[in-house]
C-alpha atoms as one frame of an Amber mdcrd trajectory, in Angstrom:
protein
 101.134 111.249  83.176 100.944 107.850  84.745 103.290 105.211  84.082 102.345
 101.728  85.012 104.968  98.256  84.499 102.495  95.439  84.531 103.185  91.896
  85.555 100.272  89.101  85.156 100.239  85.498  86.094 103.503  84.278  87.916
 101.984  81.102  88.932 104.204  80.515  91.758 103.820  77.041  92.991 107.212
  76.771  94.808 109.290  75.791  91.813 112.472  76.763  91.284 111.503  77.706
  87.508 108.306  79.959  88.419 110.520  81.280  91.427 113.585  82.358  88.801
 110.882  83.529  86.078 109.404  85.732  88.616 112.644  87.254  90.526 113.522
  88.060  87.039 110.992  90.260  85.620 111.345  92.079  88.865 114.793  92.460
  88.578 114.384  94.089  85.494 111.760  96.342  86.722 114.066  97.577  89.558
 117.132  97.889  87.520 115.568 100.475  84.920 117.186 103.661  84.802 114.470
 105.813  85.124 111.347 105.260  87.827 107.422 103.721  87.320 104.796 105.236
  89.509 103.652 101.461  90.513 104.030  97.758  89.491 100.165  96.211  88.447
 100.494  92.359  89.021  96.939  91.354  87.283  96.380  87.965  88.947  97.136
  84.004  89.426  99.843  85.251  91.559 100.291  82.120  93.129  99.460  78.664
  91.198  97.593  76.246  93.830  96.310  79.618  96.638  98.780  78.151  99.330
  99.600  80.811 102.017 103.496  79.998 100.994 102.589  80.674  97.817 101.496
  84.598  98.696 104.678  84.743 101.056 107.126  83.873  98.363 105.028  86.082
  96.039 105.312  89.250  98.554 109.360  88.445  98.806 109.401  88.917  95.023
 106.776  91.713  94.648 108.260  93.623  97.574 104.901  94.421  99.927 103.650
  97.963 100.669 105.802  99.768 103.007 108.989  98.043 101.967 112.360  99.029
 100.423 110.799  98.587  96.469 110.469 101.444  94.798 107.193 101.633  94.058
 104.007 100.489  94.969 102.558  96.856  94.153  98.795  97.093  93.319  97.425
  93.218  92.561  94.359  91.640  91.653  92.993  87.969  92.322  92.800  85.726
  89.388  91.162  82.195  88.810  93.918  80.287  90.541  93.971  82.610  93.808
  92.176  82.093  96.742  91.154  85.401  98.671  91.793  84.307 102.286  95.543
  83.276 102.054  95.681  86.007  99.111  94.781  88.240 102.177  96.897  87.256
 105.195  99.853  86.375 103.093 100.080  88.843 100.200  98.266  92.024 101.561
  98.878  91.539 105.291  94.935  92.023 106.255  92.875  89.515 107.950  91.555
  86.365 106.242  88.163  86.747 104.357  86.413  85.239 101.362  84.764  88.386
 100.298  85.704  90.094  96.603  89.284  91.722  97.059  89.060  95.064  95.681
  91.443  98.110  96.491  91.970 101.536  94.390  94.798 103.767  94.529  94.944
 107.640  93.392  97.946 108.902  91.641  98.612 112.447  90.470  97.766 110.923
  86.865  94.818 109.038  87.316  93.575 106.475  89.320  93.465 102.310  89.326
  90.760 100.414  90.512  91.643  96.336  90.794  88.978  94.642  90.811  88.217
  91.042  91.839  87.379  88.895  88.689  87.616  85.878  90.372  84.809  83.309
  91.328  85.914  80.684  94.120  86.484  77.527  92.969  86.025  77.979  89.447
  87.836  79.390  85.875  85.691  81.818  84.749  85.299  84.855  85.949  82.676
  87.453  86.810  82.813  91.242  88.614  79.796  90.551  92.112  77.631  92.709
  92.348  79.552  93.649  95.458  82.320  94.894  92.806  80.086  96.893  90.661
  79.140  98.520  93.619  82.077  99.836  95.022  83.717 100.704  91.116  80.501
 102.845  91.146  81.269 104.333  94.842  84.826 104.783  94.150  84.463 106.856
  90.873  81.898 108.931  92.702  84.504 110.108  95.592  86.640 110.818  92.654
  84.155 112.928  90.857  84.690 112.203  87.637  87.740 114.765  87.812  90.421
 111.666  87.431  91.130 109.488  84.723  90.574 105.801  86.275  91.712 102.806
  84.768  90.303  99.611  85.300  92.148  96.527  85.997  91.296  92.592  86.967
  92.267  89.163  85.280  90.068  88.024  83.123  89.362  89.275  79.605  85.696
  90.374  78.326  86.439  89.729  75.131  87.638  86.707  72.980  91.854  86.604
  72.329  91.097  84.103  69.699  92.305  80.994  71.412  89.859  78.498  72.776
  91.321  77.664  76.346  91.416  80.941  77.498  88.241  82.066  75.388  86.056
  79.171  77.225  87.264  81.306  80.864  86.688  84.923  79.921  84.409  87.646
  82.361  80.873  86.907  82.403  78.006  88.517  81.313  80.379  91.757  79.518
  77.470  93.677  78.702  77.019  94.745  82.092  80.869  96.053  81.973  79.946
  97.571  78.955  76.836  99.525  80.454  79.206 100.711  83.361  81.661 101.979
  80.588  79.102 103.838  78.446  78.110 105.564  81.947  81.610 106.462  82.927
  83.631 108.398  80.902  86.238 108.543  82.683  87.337 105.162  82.802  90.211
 105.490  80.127  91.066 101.946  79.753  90.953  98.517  80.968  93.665  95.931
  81.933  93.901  92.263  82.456  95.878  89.340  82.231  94.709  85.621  82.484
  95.051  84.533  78.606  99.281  84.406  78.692  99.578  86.697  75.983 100.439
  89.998  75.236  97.780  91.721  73.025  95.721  94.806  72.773  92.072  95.144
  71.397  88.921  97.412  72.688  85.828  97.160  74.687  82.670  99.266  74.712
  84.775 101.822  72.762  87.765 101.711  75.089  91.230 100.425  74.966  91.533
  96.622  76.379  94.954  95.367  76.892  95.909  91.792  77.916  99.151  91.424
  79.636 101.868  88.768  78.801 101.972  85.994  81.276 105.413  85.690  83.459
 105.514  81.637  83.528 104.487  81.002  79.683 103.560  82.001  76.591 100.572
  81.244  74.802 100.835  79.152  71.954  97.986  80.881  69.079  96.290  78.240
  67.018  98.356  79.063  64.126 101.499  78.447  66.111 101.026  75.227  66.516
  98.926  72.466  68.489 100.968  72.681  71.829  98.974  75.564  74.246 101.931
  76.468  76.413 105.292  78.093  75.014 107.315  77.268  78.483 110.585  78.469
  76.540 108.891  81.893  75.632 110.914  84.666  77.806 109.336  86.157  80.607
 106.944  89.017  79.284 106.179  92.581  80.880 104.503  95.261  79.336 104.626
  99.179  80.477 101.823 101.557  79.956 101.464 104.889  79.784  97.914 107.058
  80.574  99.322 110.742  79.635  97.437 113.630  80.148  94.965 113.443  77.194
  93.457 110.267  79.407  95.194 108.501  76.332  96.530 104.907  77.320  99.336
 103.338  75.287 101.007 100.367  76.390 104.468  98.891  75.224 105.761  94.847
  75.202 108.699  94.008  76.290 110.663  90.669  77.117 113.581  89.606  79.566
 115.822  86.945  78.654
């Protein structure tokens, strides 16, 4: 069984508030009684791409190799920027190239892809990405549940900001799918709101966002819910390469 907690668009921008809503979900996360096999932070990580930005963020986060107690796996979003995402956040040297990593747990694996396009809102997997999902689930041989997990949705959430920025062209995601079985889910953040749906027969959940909550159209005409508490979600791929995921908020 893997057990993920899953964090998704801190927008830190050097505020005091984002700083606060940030330390606080993570203070949470450390504090639990019982232990996660790794923290998933699914993207706009920092608000504006500044190096500081990625340096506060790996303060909070705790980096690889630290004191936290578990590993930090992240993935770019529309408001990163993959050089200073790099150097800053990751500690590797500064490139502009799709930042995609995997790591292998006893449970499964988790493949973050890159979702991002430079410079713009939506978002779209390179054919560099494709590539290396394909090469990665081949050195795993199809023996280990993978989940996969990036920012933006492939599917409408039903509101029309985020639904004008959602992944491009999902029918080539959905081809991949329908060749891999043993992708067992797919994770993502970008829309600010917790929700679960599926994809190409698979489970697609959305992950809350840290620094607000979005508003639905039936909640009312203002998008973003700044007094919504900070939202996390946990999820759980057991061994029948079943995913569930639970909501949860910190006040």
């Amino acid at each position: 069984m893997l057990v993920l907690a899953h964090l998704s668009d801190l927008h830190l921008d050097g505020s005091a508030r984002a700083t606060e809503r940030a330390e606080r979900a993570c203070d949470r996360l450390r504090n639990l009684p019982g232990r996660v096999d790794a923290l998933l932070v699914t993207g706009d990580i920092a608000d504006h791409g500044a190096e500081a930005e990625y340096e506060e963020a790996a303060r909070i986060l705790g980096p690889q190799g630290s004191d936290t107690p578990w590993p930090v796996l992240t993935c770019p979003g529309n408001h990163d920027r993959r050089a200073p995402y790099r150097k800053a956040l990751l500690g590797l040297p500064a490139a502009d190239g799709p930042v995609n990593s995997v790591q292998v747990f006893d449970g499964g694996a988790v493949l973050m892809c890159d979702s991002s396009i430079p410079g713009e809102d939506e978002g779209a997997l390179a054919d560099e990405t494709y590539a290396w999902i394909e090469e990665t689930l081949d050195e795993l041989d199809g023996d280990v549940p993978a989940l996969l997990a990036f920012h933006h949705p492939p599917v409408a959430v039903h509101h029309p900001l985020p639904d004008s920025y959602r992944l491009g062209d999902p029918g080539r995601l959905a081809a991949l799918l329908g060749r891999r079985p043993e992708i067992a889910g797919i994770i993502t953040g970008h829309a600010h709101t917790p929700a679960a749906t599926t994809f190409a027969g698979r489970p697609l959940v959305v992950g809350p966002g840290v620094t607000w909550t979005l508003r639905l159209p039936w909640e009312g005409d203002e998008v973003a819910d700044r007094e919504a508490p900070v939202g996390l979600a946990f999820h759980v791929l057991d061994d029948e390469r079943r995913l569930t995921s639970h909501f949860r908020v910190v006040v």
